[in-house]
C-alpha positions, 0 to 999 in steps of 0.5 A, spaced: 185 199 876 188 201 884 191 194 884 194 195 877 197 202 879 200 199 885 203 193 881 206 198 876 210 202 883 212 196 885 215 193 880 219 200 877 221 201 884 228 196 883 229 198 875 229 205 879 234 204 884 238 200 879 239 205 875 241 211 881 246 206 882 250 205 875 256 208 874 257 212 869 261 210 863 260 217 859 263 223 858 255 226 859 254 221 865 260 223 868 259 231 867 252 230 872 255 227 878 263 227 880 262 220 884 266 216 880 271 221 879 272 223 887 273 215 888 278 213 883 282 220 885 281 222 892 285 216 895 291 218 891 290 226 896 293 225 903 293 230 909 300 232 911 302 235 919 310 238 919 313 240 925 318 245 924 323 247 929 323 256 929 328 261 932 324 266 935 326 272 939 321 275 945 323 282 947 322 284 954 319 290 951 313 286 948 307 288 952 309 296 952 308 298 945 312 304 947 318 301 948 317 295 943 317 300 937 324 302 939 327 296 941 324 291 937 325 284 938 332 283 942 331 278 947 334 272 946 332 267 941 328 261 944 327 255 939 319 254 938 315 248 935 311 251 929 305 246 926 302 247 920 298 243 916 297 242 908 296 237 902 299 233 898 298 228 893 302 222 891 304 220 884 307 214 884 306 206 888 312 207 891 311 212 895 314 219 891 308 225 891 308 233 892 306 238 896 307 246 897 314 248 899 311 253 904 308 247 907 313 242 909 319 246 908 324 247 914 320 240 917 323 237 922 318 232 922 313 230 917 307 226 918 302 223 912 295 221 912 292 217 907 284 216 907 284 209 909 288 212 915 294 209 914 300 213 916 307 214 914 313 219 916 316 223 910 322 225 907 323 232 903 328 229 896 327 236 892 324 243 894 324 250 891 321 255 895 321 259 888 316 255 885 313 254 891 314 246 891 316 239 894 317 232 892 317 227 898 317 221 900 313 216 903 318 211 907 317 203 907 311 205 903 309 201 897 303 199 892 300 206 893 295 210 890 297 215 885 294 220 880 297 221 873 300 227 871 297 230 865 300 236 860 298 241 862 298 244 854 292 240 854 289 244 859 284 249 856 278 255 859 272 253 861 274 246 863 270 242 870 275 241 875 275 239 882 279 241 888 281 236 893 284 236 900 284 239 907 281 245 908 281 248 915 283 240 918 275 239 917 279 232 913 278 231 906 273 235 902 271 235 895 269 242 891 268 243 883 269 249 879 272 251 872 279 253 869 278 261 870 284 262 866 291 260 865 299 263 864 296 267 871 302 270 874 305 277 877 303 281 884 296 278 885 298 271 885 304 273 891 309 270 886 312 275 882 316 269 878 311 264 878 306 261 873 299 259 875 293 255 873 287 259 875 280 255 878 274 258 881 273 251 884 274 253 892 280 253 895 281 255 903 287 254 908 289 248 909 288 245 901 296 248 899 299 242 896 293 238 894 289 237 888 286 239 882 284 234 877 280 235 870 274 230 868 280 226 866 282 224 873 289 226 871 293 231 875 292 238 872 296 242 878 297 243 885 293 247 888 298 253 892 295 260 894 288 264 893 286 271 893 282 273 899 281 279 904 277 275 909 281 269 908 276 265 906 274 262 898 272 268 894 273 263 887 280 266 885 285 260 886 291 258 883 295 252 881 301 250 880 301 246 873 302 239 872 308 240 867 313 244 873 311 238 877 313 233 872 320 237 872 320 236 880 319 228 880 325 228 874 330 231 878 328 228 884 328 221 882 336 223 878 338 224 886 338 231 886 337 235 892 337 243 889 332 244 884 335 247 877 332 251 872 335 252 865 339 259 864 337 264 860 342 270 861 337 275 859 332 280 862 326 282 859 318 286 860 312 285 857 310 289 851 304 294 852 301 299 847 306 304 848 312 299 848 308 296 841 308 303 838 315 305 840 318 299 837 314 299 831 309 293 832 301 292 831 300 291 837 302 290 844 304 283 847 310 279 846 317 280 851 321 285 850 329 283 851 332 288 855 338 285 857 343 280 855 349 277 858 355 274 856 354 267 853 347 267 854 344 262 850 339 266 847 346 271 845 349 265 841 344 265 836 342 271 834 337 274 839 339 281 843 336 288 846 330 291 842 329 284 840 321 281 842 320 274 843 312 271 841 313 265 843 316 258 844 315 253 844 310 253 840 306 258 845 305 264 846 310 269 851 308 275 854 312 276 860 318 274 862 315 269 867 311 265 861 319 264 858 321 263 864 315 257 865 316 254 858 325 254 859 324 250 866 319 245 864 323 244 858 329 242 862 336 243 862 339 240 855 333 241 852 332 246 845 326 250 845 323 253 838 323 261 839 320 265 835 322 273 835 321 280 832 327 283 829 326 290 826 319 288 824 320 282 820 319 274 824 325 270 824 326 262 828 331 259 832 333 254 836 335 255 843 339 250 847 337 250 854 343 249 859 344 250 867 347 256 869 355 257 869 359 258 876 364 262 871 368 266 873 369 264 880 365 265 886 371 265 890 366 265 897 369 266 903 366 266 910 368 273 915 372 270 921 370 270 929 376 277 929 371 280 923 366 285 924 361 282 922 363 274 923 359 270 919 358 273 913 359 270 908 360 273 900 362 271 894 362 273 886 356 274 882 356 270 876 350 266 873 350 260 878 349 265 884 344 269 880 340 263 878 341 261 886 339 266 890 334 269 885 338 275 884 337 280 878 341 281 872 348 284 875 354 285 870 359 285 878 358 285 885 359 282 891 353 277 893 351 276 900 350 268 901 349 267 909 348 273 913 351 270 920 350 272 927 351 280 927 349 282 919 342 282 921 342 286 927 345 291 923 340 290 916 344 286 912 340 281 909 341 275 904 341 277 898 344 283 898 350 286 893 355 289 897 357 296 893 361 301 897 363 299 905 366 306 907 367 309 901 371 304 898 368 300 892 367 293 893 369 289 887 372 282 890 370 278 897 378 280 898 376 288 898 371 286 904 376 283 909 379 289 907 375 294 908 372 291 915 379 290 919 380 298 918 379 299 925 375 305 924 369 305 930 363 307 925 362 303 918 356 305 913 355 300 908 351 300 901 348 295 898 343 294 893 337 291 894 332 290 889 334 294 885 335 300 890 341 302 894 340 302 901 344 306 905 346 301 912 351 306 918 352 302 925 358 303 930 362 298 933 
C-alpha cells in the first residue's frame, strides 16, 4: 500500500505542474491571477528620463532668513539641469504614445525605455498643461507594442484594474485594485477643470503617465496625481480617461501643435440643494448656466441663464467641468444632445461643438525696449484668448500674454487683465502705451486676477 501511495504522488505530480502553468483563457481564471494580463500590457508601458533647462535665481541673502525674507530671490538667473522621471504608455507600432504634460513638458531632452531595454529619443507633437497631457513620439521606431484604448463610458465602479509604471525609479511594477469612482473633479484632485477616474489600485511618484488598464487589456486611463499627506499610496489615485487621450492622438496625428477644445461661451455652477429649491427642482444636481456669451453655441438654440443642463450626451452632468469633459471628448465640429431644465419642464437640443472665435481682434502688441515695462505684451480678450490662456468668462479687458523682463518684478503675471493703470481705464492695448509713456516716477496698476482685484504700486 506504501508503494501504491508513493506511485499514486508520482504520477500526479506532472498533472499538478501542468495545470499551474495553463493559461487561463476565462474570465474566472483571468480574475485569480494578472500574469496574462501583465504580460500581454506591460511591454507596451515604458520609463521616460526628461532633462529640462530652468532659469532660476540664487539670492545672495539665501542663507540669512532675515535678509532673504525682505529681499527674495533677486540674484541673477543661472540656467540649471532639472530631471525628472515619469511613465508613459504607447498606443501605436509607430511609436506614437502619452504621458504627463508635468513629466516631459519644457524637456529639453526626453529619453524612453522600453522593458526589453531598447532605448529611444522622443519628441513632444501635442501637449496641454491643463489636461495634464502629452503625446510623443518615438524617432526611428517602428513595430512597437502598444495598448489599445477603450471607451471610457464602458468603464464602471468596482472594476478590477492594475496600475503599471515606475514608481520611485525601482523599475516597472505591477499594482491591482478597483475603479473607486468616476467623474472625480475639483480641489482634492489638484485641478480644478479636470475630469478623472479614481482607483485604490497604488499610485506612487514616478507612476505619472503610466497605465491603467481594466480586465480587458485595454487602456482605461492615465494614470496623473494622487492624494496624500506622506507622499506615499494612500489608495486614492486619479486617472485621466482613455476617451480625452484619444482626442489628444486625434489632434496630434492632424498636425496639430496646440491642443483645441470645443467653445461654450457660457459659465456655469453645480446645483445644490439650496440652489435646487431656489429655482424650483426636486432635487439637487444638474449645472446651472450663469453666464452666457455672444454667439455662444449654446445661446443660439435656445439655452441661457437660469437654465440647468442634466446632461449630455446621454450622460449625467453635474459640474461644469463634467460639460466641459463631455464637449472636449466630442471634438471640435461634433453635435452633442443636451438636455435642460427651463421653468420646470425638460426640453432637447442639439448643440454644435465649434472652436473659439478670435473676433474681435486681439490686436496684440509687444511693449518696446523705451516702455516701462518692455516686453510686455497685451492683447484684447475675445473667446480665443480666454480659451488660450484659461481665463474666466469677461465681457473686456486687456489680457496679459507675455510678462517680459520687468513685469514679474513688479507682480505682473501672465494672465492678469489690465484694469486701470494710473486711474486711467484701460480698454485697448493702445490705452496701455499710452498710459505708461506719461513720464510719471510712480505707477499703480490694477489688474484682476481670479476674479479679484489686485492693487500693484512701484516706482521708476
Amino acid at each position: 500500500m506504501f508503494r501504491a501511495l508513493i506511485l499514486s504522488l508520482f504520477l500526479s505530480a506532472p498533472i499538478a505542474a501542468a495545470a499551474q502553468s495553463t493559461v487561463p483563457t476565462s474570465q474566472a481564471q483571468i480574475s485569480l491571477s494578472f500574469a496574462p494580463l501583465v504580460h500581454d500590457a506591460a511591454p507596451a508601458v515604458v520609463n521616460i528620463y526628461a532633462k529640462r533647462i530652468v532659469e532660476m535665481r540664487v539670492s545672495p541673502f539665501a542663507s540669512d532668513p532675515f535678509f532673504k525674507n525682505f529681499f527674495g530671490d533677486l540674484g541673477p538667473a543661472r540656467p540649471r539641469v532639472q530631471n525628472s522621471l515619469g511613465s508613459g504608455v504607447i498606443l501605436s507600432r509607430d511609436g506614437f504614445m502619452v504621458s504627463n504634460y508635468h513629466v516631459v513638458g519644457g524637456a529639453s531632452d526626453i529619453r524612453v525605455v522600453l522593458k526589453d531595454r531598447r532605448e529611444f529619443s522622443a519628441e513632444v507633437l501635442l501637449g496641454d498643461k491643463a489636461s495634464d497631457l502629452a503625446i510623443l513620439r518615438l524617432k526611428d521606431a517602428e513595430e512597437l507594442p502598444f495598448l489599445p484604448l477603450r471607451d471610457s463610458n464602458t468603464v464602471e465602479v468596482g472594476e478590477l484594474t492594475l496600475a503599471i509604471g515606475n514608481p520611485f525609479g525601482v523599475g516597472q511594477t505591477v499594482s491591482s485594485g478597483i475603479i473607486s469612482g468616476l467623474a472625480r473633479s475639483g480641489a482634492v484632485t489638484g485641478n480644478e477643470r479636470g475630469y478623472f477616474i479614481q482607483t485604490d489600485a497604488p499610485i506612487n511618484p514616478g507612476n505619472s503617465g503610466g497605465a491603467l488598464i481594466g480586465m480587458d487589456g485595454a487602456l482605461i486611463g492615465v494614470n496623473t496625481a494622487i492624494v496624500t499627506r506622506s507622499g506615499g499610496s494612500n489608495g486614492i489615485g486619479f486617472a485621466i480617461p482613455a476617451a480625452l487621450v484619444d482626442q489628444f492622438v486625434t489632434q496630434a496625428r492632424a498636425g496639430k501643435t496646440r491642443f483645441r477644445r470645443p467653445w461654450a461661451g457660457m459659465g456655469g455652477q453645480t446645483v445644490d440643494a439650496d440652489l435646487a429649491n431656489s429655482l424650483g427642482l426636486e432635487r439637487a444636481g444638474g449645472m446651472a448656466i450663469t453666464q452666457v456669451q455672444e454667439g455662444s453655441p449654446f445661446a443660439a438654440v435656445g439655452l441661457g441663464v437660469g437654465d440647468v443642463i442634466v446632461a449630455a450626451g446621454g450622460r449625467e452632468v453635474n459640474s461644469p467641468s463634467e460639460m466641459l469633459y463631455y464637449m472636449t471628448v466630442a471634438g471640435i465640429g461634433a453635435e452633442i444632445d443636451v438636455r435642460a431644465i427651463r421653468e420646470g419642464r425638460v426640453a432637447e437640443y442639439t448643440v454644435a461643438m465649434i472652436g473659439p472665435p478670435d473676433l474681435p481682434p486681439r490686436d496684440d502688441l509687444t511693449l518696446g525696449e523705451r516702455d516701462v515695462l518692455q516686453g510686455m505684451k497685451v492683447a484684447n480678450v475675445n473667446p480665443a484668448v480666454l480659451s488660450e490662456y484659461q481665463l474666466p468668462i469677461l465681457p473686456e479687458g486687456v489680457v496679459v500674454l507675455e510678462t517680459g523682463p520687468i513685469a514679474p518684478r513688479v507682480g505682473v503675471q501672465r494672465g492678469d487683465i489690465l484694469r486701470e493703470i494710473d486711474g486711467r481705464k484701460i480698454t485697448a492695448p493702445s490705452d496701455v502705451v499710452q498710459a505708461l509713456s506719461t513720464g510719471r516716477r510712480s505707477v499703480s496698476l490694477v489688474v484682476e486676477r481670479g476674479g479679484q482685484l489686485v492693487l500693484l504700486r512701484f516706482r521708476l
